[in-house]
N, C-alpha and C positions, 0 to 999 in steps of 0.2 A: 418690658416697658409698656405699659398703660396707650392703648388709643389716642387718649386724651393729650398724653404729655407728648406723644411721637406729633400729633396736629399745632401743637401748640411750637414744638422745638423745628419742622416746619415752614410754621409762620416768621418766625425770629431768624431763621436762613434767607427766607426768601429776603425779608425786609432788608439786612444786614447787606446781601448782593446789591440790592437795589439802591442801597444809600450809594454804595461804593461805586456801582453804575452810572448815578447819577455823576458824581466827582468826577470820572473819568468822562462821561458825555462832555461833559462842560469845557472843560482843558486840551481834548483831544479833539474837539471840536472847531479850536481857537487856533490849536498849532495846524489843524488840518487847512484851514483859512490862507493862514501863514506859509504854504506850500510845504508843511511839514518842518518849517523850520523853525525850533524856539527861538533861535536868536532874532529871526524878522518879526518877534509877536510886540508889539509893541507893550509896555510896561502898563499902563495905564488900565488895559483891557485886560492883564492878570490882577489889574488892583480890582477891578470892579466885579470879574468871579469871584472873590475871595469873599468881597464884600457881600454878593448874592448869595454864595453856595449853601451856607447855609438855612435858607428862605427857600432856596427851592429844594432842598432837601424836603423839608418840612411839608409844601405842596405837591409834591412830587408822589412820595407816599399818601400822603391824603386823597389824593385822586388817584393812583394804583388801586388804593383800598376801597375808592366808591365804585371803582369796574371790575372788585371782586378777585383782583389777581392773587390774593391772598387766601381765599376758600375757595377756589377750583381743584378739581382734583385733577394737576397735570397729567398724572398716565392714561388720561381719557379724553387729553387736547386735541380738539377739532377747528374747522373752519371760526367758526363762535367766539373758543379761546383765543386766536389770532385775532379777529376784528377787534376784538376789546382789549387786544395788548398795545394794537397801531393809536385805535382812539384816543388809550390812557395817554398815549408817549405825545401823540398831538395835541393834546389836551396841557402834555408837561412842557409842552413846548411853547405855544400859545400864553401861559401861562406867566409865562418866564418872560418873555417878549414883552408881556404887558405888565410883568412887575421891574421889571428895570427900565422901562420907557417912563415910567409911571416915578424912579426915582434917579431920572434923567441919568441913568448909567448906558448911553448908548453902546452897541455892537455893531459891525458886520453886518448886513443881512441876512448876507450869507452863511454866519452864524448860527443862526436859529435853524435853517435848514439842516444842514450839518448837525444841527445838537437833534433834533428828528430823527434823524439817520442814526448815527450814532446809539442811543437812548433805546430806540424799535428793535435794535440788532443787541443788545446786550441784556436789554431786559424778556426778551421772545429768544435767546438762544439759551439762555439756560433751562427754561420751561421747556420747548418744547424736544431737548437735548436726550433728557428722559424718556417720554414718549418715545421717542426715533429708537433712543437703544433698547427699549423693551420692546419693541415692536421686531427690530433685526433681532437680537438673542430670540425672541417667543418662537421666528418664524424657521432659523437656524434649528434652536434646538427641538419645538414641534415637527417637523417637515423629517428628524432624522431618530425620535424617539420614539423606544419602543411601545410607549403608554398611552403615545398620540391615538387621538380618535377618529379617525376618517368619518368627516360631516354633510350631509349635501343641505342644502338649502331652495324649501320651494317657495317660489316667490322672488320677482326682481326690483321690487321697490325699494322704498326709502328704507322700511322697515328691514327689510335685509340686508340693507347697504348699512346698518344700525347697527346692526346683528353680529355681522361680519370682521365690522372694527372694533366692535366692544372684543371678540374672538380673538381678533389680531393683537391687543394692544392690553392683553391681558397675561400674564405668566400662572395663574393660578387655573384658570382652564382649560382643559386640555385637549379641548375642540379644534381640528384642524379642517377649514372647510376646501373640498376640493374641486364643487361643483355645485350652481346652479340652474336650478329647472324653473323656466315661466314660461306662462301659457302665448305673449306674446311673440309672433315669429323674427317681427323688429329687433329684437334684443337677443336672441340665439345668433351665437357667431361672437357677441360683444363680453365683457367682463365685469363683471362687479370688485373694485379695488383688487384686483389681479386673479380673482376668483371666476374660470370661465359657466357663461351661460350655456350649458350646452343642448339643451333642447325643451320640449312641452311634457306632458304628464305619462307620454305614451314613451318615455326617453329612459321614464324611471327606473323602471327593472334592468335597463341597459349599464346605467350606472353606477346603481349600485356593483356593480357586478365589476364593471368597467375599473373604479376606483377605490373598490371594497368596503363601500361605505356602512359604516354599523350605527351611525343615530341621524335621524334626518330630522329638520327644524323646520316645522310649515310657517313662514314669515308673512300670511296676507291677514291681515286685521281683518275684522269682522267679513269672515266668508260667506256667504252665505250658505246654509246645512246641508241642500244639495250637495251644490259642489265639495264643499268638506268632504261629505261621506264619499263620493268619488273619490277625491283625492288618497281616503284613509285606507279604501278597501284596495287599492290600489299597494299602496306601503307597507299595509298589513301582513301581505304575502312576500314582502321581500327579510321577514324576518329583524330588520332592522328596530331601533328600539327609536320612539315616535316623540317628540314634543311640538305645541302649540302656542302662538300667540292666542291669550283670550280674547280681546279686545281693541276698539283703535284708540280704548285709555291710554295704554303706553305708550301708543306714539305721538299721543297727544299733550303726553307730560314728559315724553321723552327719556323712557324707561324700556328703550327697546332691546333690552342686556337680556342674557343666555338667564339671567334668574328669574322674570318676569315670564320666561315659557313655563305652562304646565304640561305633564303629560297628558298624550290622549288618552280621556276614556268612555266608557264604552256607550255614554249619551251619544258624541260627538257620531256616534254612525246610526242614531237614529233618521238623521236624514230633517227633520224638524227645523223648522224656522223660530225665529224668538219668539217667543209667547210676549204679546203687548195688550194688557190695560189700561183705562183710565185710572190714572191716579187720583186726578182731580174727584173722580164720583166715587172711589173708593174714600180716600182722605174725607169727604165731604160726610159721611155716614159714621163713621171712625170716630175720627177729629172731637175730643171733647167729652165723647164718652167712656162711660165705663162698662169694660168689656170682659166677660167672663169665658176661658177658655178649658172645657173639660179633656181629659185627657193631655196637657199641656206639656208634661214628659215626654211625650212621646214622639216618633217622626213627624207627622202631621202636627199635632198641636201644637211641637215645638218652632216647627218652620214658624205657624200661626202668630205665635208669639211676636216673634221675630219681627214679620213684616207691619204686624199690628203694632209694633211699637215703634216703627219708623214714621207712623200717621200721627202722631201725638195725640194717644186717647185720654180721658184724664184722668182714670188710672186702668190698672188690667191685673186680674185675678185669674191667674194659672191654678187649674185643681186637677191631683192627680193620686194616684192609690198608688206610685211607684217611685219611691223618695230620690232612688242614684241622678237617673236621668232628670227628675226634675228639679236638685241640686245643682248636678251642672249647669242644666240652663241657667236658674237664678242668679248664678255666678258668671256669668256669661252676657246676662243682662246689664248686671249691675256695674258690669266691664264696659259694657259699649254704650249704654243708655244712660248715662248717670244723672238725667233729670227728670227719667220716667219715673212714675207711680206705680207702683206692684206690690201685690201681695202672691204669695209660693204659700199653698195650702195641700195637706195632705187629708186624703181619706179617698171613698166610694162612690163612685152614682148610684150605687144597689142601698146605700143605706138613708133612705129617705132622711132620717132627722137632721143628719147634716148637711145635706143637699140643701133643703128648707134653712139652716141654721144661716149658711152663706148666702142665702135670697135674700132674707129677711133683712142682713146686718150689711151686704151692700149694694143690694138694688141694681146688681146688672143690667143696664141697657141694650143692651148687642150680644148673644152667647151662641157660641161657636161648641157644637158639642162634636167630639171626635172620641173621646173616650169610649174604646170598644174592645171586645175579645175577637181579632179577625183571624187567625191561625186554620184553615180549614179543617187540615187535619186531626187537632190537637180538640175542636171544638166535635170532630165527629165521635169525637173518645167523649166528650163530656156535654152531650145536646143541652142539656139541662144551665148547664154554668153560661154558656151561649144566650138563654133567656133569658135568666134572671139580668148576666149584666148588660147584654145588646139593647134588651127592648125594655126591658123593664126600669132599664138604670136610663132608657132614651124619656119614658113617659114620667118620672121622678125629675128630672132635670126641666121637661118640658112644660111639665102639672105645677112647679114653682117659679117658671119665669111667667107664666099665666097669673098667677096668682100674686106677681110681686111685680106686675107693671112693665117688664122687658118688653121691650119695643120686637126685637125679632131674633129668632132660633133658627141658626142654622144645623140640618144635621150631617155631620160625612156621612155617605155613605159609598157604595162601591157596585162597581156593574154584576155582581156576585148574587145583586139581589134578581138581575134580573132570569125568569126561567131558572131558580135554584136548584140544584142537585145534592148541594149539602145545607146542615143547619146553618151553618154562619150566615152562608146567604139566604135562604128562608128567614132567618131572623131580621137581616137588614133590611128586608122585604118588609118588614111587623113596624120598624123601623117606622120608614118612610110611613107605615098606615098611620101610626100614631101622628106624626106630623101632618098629614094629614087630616086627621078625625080631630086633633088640638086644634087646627083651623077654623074647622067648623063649630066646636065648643066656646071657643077666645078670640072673636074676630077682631080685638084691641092686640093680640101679638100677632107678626106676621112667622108661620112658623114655613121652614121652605129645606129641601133638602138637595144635597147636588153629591151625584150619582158619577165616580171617576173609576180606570181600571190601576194594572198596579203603578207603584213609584218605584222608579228606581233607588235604589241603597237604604230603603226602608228598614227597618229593624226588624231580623225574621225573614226577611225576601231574597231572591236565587241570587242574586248581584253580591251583595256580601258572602255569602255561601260560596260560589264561585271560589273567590278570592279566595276565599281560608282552603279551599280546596285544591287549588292551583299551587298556593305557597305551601301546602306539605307535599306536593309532587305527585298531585292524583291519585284517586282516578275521578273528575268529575261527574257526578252524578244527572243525568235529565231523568225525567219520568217518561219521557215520550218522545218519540223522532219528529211527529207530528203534532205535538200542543204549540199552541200559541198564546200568546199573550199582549194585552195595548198598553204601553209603556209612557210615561210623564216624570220625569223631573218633578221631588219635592216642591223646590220653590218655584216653578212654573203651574203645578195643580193649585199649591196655596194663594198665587198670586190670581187662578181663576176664580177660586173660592171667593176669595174677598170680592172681585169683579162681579160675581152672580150674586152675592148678598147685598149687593149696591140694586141690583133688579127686581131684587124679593118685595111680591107685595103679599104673597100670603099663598100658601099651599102648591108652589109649584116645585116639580123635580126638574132640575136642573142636570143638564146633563153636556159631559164638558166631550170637546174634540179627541180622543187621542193618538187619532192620526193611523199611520199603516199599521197590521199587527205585526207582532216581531215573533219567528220561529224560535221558542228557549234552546234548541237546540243551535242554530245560526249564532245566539250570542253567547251561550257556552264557548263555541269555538272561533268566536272573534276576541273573546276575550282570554282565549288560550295566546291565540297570536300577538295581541296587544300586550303580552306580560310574557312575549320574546321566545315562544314554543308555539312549537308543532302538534296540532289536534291528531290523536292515535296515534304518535310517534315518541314523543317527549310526554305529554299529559294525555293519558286513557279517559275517554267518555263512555259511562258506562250508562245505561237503560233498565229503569230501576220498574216500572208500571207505575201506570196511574194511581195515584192516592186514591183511601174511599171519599168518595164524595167531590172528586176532581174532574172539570172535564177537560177535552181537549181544546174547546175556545171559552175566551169568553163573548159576550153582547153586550151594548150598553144601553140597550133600548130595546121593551117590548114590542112587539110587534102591532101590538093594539093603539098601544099610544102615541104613536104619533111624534110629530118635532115638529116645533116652533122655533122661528130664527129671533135672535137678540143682537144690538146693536155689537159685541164681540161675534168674530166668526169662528169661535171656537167653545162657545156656549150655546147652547140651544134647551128650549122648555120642554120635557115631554106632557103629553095630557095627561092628566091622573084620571085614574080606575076610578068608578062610582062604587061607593059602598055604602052601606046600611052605619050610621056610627053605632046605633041603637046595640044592634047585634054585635057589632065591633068590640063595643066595651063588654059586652055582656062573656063574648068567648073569652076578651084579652082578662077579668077577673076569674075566668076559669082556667087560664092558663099558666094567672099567677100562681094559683093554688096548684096545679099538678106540677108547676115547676120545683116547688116544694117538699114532691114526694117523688122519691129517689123509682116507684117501683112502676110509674106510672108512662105510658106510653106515650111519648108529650112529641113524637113524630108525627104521629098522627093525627092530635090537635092541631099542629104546625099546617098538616097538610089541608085540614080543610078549612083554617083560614086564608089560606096562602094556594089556591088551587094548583098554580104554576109550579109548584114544589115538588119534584121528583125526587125521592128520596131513593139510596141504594138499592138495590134492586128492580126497579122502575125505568129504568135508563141503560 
């Protein structure tokens, strides 16, 4: 049977009781007057039910139906359900009162009371009749099944008072909660709907152990990252498998059900606070134009996309040389935005004529260039392919928003550039110069670059690697016991991204926060335990060396240049390097030419444009 028809077959039960409730309110309200006796009712007052019953049939339901008794989902009745059961039935009472006073069929007074009574008790027992029995059978047959899930719950608020009866009052999950942890001392000793509190975070590994608990539910809305991370490193070692409340969305719509948790991962222990922008000053730059995003397939560009079309630009032109990924997006766009303007275009930044072709025919306003080869490895195999499309495909994309009136060019780039040790980052170093040296060429575009370290779950990065890693059963690979890395959330970098191109007046490296570094080894083996395993017992971490051209930290700022603070405090300016453009251009066209030829030494170029460039064996 169909959803549809079961909600519909239902509705036509409840109505059905409730007609017949109503009938019997009325008459057993009369004889109850009567001290229970039909023979003392006097005749005239069953003449003028008779006469009503009908009318308030009719009002009866009509006002049931405007306080919703007919779409709620009784096996999830609460305090709520009940107020609006008393209401309706006072409301039916009232009602009634004043439509037979109104056709001078007087009553009793005491009638009406009684019909209150009566009415509240037969239309709220069959509602919440249900509840009660699914709630005893869930907690019966949970409490002595073998498939129950021993649950603790941290957090004593409302939210897990939420939590706990969605738990309770549900047959289809099979969460059985048996303890509560909050940090207040107040509340340890006391119970959440029968579920004891029994102590603060330091309690945790007690009870698990105590109650055998296997999945724990963190129930405090917007924690702050700190304490999270506390909390997770904490859980993490109890082996237990972990979910989250996101947000105080749900408790704010009232969606504090076991489906609205996600699990934790492995952001949630970066320790990190929310990354907050002006919207206002981003929307305000946005808003209206037309915005060109290269590289747009891809993790950055795609976030790009994404947020840039929640600003309502007036249109935006995704370009990208790798059709899967930027397919999806399109379709994904066209899913959630359906009155944005977009064009989905394929091809190259390395092939100038079409780069020029899309200037020319729609005049980008705003262009976000992300389009790159960042692989370090795969670029140390191929220096050359690194040039042509890093810097070369950056000056082609940059030399036509110049040339076609684009107000400002943002470029990604990545702290990789700074103090390189491989081509990718030397190149992104060439990068930034061109944005720079186009500054100084086109001071009608403002051209500006902002400089981030990795993202997490980026296409190609250790975080998905992990995973595929962990889900065939090891052995997880690091390169190093001691590399490090500074870590940001895609849509936290993008949303700086845009925050810093609201700043940009022209040639500055922007350079974003990214907070503590994180040891890849530390998050290999939190994310071994996050996914319910034991680091070197269950999942082997194996130590592979450093890749050519890898170091063991990154920077995100020269040494020379300096920081300048911006009204975000997790954007800052670096000074840019003084250079000659003259000579600038003059190496960058001899560098186009040797990137051309397979036999030629084009590290070496690299390095003496780029001084800071240590290339393999250097370092």
């Amino acid at each position: 049977m169909s959803v549809d028809i079961t909600r519909y077959l239902r509705k036509a039960f409840f109505i059905v009781y409730d007609v017949v409730a109503v009938v019997l309110a009325m008459y057993i309200s009369i004889i109850t007057r009567f001290e229970f006796s039909i023979n003392k009712v006097d005749q005239p007052y069953i003449d003028k039910i008779h006469y009503y019953v009908l009318i308030n049939i009719f009002v009866s339901i009509f006002v049931f139906a405007c306080f919703k008794l007919y779409s709620s989902l009784w096996q999830y009745a609460s305090i709520q359900e009940l107020v609006n059961v008393a209401l309706a039935c006072a409301l039916s009472a009232l009602l009634q009162l004043a439509g037979m006073t109104i056709l001078e069929l007087n009553m009793p007074r005491s009638y009406y009371v009684l019909y209150f009574f009566y009415i509240t008790i037969f239309v709220g027992f069959i509602r919440f009749l249900y509840r009660t029995l699914r709630v005893i059978k869930g907690n019966i047959i949970g409490e002595t099944s073998d498939i129950a899930i021993p649950t603790m719950v941290i957090g004593g608020g409302d939210s897990a008072s939420h939590l706990i009866k969605d738990i309770k009052g549900s047959m289809m999950i099979k969460n059985r909660v048996k303890c509560v942890i909050d940090a207040d001392p107040k509340k340890v000793g006391n119970s959440i709907l029968g579920v004891p509190i029994v102590g603060n975070d330091n309690k945790i590994p007690w009870a698990v152990e105590k109650y055998k608990i296997q999945e724990i539910f963190i129930a405090i809305p917007n924690l702050p990252a700190k304490r999270k991370k506390e909390i997770i490193e904490i859980c993490k070692n109890t082996g237990c498998k972990m979910r989250i409340l996101p947000s105080m969305t749900q408790v704010i719509n009232n969606e504090v059900l076991v489906s609205a948790f996600r699990e934790v991962q492995i952001e949630d222990l970066l320790g990190r606070d929310e990354v907050r922008v002006n919207i206002d000053e981003v929307a305000d730059y946005i808003q209206g134009k037309t915005v060109l995003v290269t590289g747009g397939g891809g993790s950055i560009g795609s976030e790009l996309c994404r947020q840039i079309a929640m600003h309502n630009p007036k249109k935006l032109i995704i370009f990208d040389i790798y059709e899967n990924t930027t397919y999806d997006l399109q379709l994904e766009l066209k899913r959630t935005y359906k009155d944005l303007d977009f064009e989905t275009l394929i091809g190259s930044v390395r092939n100038i004529a079409r780069v020029n072709a899309i200037f020319e025919k729609y005049h980008p306003e705003i262009v976000f260039h992300a389009a790159a080869h960042k692989h370090v490895p795969l670029m140390e195999d191929s220096p050359r392919e690194a040039i042509k499309n890093n810097v070369f495909g950056t000056y082609n994309v940059a030399k036509a928003a110049a040339n076609n009136g684009a107000k400002k060019m943002v470029l990604i780039s990545t702290d990789k550039a700074v103090n390189p040790t491989n081509i990718m980052g030397a190149s992104k170093r060439l990068c930034e110069m061109v944005i720079q040296a186009m500054e100084r060429e086109f001071p009608d575009t403002s051209f500006v670059a902002v400089r981030f370290g990795n993202v997490l779950g980026s296409n190609g990065s250790v975080i998905p690697l992990f995973k595929k890693q962990i889900k065939e059963g090891g052995p997880v690979t690091v390169t190093d016991k001691n590399i490090i890395r500074y870590f940001m959330t895609i849509p936290e970098a993008v949303s700086l991204v845009l925050q810093a191109g609201s700043y940009a007046t022209g040639g500055e490296i922007f350079v974003l926060d990214m907070g503590e570094p994180v040891k890849i080894d530390d998050l290999a083996r939190n994310l071994i335990k996050l996914s319910g395993f034991e680091p070197d017992v269950d999942i082997q971490i194996v130590y592979t060396g450093l890749r050519p051209g890898e170091k063991l930290f990154e920077e995100c700022l020269k040494a020379e240049e300096g920081l300048r603070k911006t009204a975000n405090n997790l954007i800052f300016v670096a000074n840019p390097i003084d250079f000659d453009n003259k000579k600038f251009f003059k190496a960058l066209s001899a560098l186009h030419d040797a990137a051309g030829d397979e036999t030629s030494d084009i590290r070496a170029m690299v390095k003496e444009m780029v001084p800071s460039y240590k290339p393999k064996g250097e370092y």
